[in-house]
C-alpha positions as CSV (number, residue, x, y, z in Angstrom):
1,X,120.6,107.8,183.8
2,X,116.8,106.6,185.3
3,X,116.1,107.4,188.4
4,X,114.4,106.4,191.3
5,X,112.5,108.3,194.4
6,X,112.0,106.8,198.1
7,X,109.7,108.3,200.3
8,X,110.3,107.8,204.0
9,X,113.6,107.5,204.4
10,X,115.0,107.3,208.2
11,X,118.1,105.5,209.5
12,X,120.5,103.7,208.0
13,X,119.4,100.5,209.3
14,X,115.8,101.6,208.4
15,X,113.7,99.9,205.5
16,X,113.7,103.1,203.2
17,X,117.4,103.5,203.7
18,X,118.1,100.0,202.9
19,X,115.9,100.4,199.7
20,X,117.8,103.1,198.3
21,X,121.3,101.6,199.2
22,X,119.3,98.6,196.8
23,X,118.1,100.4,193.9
24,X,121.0,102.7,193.7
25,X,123.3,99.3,192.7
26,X,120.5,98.7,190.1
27,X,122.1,102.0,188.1
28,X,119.5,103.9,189.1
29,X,120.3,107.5,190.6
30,X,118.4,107.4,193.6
31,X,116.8,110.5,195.3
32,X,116.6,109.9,199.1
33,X,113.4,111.8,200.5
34,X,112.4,112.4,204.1
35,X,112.0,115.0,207.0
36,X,115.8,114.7,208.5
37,X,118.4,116.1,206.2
38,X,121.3,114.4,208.7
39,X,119.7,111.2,208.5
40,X,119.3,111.6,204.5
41,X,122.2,113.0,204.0
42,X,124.1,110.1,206.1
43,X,122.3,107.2,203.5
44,X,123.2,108.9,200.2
45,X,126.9,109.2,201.4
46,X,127.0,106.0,201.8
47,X,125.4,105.0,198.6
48,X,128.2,107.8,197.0
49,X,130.8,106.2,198.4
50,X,130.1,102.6,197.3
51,X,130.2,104.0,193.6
52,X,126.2,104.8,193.1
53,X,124.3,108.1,192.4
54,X,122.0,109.7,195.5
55,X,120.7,113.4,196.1
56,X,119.0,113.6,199.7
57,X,116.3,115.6,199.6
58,X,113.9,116.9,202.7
59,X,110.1,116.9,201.5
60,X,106.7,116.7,203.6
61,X,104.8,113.6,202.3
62,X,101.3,115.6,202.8
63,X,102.4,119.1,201.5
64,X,101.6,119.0,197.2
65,X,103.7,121.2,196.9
66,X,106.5,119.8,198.8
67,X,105.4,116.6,196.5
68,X,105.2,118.5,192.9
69,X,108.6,120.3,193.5
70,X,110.0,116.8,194.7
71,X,109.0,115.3,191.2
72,X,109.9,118.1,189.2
73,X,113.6,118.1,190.8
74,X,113.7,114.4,189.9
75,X,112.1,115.2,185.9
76,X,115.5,117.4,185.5
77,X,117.9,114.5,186.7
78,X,116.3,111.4,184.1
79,X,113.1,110.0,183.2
80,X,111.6,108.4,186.5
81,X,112.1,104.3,186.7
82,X,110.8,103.4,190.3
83,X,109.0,105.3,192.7
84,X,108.5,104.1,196.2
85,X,106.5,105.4,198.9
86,X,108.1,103.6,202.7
87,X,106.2,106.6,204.7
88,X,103.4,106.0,207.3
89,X,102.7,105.6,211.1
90,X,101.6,102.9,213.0
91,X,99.5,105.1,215.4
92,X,97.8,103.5,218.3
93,X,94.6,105.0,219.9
94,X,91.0,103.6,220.7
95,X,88.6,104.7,218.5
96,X,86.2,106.2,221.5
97,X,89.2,108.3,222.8
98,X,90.9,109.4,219.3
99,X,90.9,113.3,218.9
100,X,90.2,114.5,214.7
101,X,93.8,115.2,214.5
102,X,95.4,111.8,215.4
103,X,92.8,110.5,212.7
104,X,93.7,112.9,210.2
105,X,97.5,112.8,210.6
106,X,97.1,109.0,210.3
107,X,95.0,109.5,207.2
108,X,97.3,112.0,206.0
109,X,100.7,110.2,206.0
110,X,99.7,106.7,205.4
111,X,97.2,107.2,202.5
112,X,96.7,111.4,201.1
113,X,100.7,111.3,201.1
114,X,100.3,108.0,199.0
115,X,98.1,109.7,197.0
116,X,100.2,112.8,196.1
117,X,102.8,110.8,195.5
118,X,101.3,108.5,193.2
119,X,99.5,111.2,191.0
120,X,103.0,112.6,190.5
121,X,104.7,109.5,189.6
122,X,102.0,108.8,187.0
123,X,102.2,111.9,185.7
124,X,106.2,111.4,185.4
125,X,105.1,107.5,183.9
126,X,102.9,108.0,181.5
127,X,104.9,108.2,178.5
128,X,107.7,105.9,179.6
129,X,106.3,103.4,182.0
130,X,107.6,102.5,185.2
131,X,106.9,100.9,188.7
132,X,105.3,102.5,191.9
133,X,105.6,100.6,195.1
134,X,103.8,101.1,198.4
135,X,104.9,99.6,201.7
136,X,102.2,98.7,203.4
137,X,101.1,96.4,206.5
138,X,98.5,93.7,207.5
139,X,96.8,96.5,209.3
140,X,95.6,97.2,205.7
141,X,93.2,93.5,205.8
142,X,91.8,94.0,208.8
143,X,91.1,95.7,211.8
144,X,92.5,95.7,215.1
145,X,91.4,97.1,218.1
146,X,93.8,100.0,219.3
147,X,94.8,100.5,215.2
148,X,91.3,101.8,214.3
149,X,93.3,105.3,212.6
150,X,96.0,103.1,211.1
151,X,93.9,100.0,209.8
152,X,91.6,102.4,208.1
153,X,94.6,104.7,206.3
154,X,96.3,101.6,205.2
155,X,92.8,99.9,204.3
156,X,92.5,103.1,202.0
157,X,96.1,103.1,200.6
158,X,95.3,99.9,199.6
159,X,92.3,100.4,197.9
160,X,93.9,103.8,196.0
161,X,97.2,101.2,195.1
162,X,94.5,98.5,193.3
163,X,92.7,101.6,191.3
164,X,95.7,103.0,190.2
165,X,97.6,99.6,189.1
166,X,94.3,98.9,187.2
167,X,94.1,102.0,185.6
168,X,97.8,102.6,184.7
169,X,99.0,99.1,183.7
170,X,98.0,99.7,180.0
171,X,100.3,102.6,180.4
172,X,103.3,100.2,180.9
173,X,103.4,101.1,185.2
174,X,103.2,98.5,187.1
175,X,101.7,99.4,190.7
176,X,102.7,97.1,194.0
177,X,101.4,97.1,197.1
178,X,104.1,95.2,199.3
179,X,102.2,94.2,203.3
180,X,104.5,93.8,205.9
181,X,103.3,91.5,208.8
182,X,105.5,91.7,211.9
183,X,108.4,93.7,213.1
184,X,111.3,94.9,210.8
185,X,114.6,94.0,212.7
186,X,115.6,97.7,212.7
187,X,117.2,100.7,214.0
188,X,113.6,102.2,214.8
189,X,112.5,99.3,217.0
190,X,116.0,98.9,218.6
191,X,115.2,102.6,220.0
192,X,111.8,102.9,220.4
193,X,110.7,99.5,222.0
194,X,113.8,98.1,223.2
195,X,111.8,95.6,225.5
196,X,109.8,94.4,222.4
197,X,112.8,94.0,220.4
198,X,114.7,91.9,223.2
199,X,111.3,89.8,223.4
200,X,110.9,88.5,219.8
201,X,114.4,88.2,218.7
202,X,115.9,87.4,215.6
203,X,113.4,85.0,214.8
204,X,110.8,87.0,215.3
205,X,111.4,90.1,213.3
206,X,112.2,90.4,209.9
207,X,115.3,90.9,208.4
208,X,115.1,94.3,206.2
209,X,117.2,92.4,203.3
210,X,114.5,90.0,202.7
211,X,112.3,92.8,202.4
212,X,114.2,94.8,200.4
213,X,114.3,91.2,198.0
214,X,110.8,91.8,197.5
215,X,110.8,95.3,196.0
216,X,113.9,94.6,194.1
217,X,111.7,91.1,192.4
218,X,108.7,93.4,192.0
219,X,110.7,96.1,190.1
220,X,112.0,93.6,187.7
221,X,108.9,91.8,187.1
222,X,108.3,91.4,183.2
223,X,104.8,92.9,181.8
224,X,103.9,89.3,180.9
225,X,103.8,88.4,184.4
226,X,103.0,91.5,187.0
227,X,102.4,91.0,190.6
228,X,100.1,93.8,192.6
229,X,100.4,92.4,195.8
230,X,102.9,90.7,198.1
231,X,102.9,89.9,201.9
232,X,105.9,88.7,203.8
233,X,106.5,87.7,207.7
234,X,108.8,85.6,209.7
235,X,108.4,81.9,209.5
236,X,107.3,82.0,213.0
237,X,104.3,84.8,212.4
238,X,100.9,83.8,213.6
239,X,98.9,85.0,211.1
């Protein structure tokens, strides 16, 4: 059976929870990574118990290690068919104020974790092809004040996503970079910014099974006609 790896993987009515729940009905046995085992654990029960395949496993996006042993569980289950890396922070800070560690932990998650876990997935790819997606946002295009850590990381995953698509795609792996531009109608921003939420609304957010639409198209993209890049917003977006 192929398999498939999500990275960043929080609550079920998160995007990397809903991207497993996806890919697991695409017959692909789906290993559910991310730093909570209850929260992991409660996604691949539920993906057991509609009929699909899931191990939950807890790794640190920035520890090789962590990343290597991650990849080397999944080389033991089947031969890797999609790998997808959901982590990152939106962290907010001026750039006059920002201590070296907000910058680094930014830098860390959003584009040295991509990086790990890219290298790995090649590694896995390279004999059998495959596709590596990275969820990204439109802090990635440009900068905005407040976002100078997070523009920059994602600026930078970006730029490692291109290199490695262009690199790899003779190889038969086809690499994505997916930019989200607005608020994913979630459990996160239910919680965190409960004001925020109540202010855009429906409307205003995106739905996470659109989203998840895109990855699933990108996955089954034929070599004749690959896509790198994809952004996707509400209707209502000013962009």
């Amino acid at each position: 059976m192929k398999t498939a790896i999500v990275m960043g993987v929080g609550p079920e009515r998160g995007l990397g929870a809903q991207l497993c729940e996806r890919f697991a009905t695409l017959d692909l046995d789906v290993f559910v990574v991310g730093r909570t085992q209850s929260k992991l654990d409660a996604v691949a029960q539920s993906i057991i118990a509609a009929g699909g395949s899931a191990t939950a496993v807890v790794a640190d996006a920035t520890d090789e290690s962590a990343v290597q042993a991650l990849f080397s569980q999944v080389a033991e289950q089947g031969p890797l068919s999609a790998a997808i890396y959901n982590a990152g922070n939106a962290s907010m800070g001026s750039i006059g104020e920002m201590t070296v560690e907000a910058f680094t932990d930014s830098w860390k998650i959003c584009c040295f974790g991509g990086f790990l876990f890219g290298r790995e997935a090649i590694r896995q790819m390279s004999s059998t092809g495959g596709t590596i997606l990275y969820t990204s946002a439109s802090a990635s295009l440009r900068g905005v004040a407040g976002f100078g850590a997070f523009n920059s990381s994602k600026a930078g995953l970006r730029a490692l996503a291109q290199a490695m698509s262009k690199e790899n795609g003779k190889n038969g792996i086809h690499v994505g970079h997916v930019i989200i531009d607005g608020a994913i109608n979630g459990e996160k921003i239910k919680t965190l910014a409960p004001e925020y939420y109540d202010k855009l609304g429906d409307e205003g957010m995106l739905k996470i099974e659109s989203i998840v639409d895109v990855y699933e198209y990108l996955y089954k993209q034929p070599k004749s006609g690959w896509t790198f890049e994809v952004d996707v917003r509400t209707a209502i977006e000013n962009w």
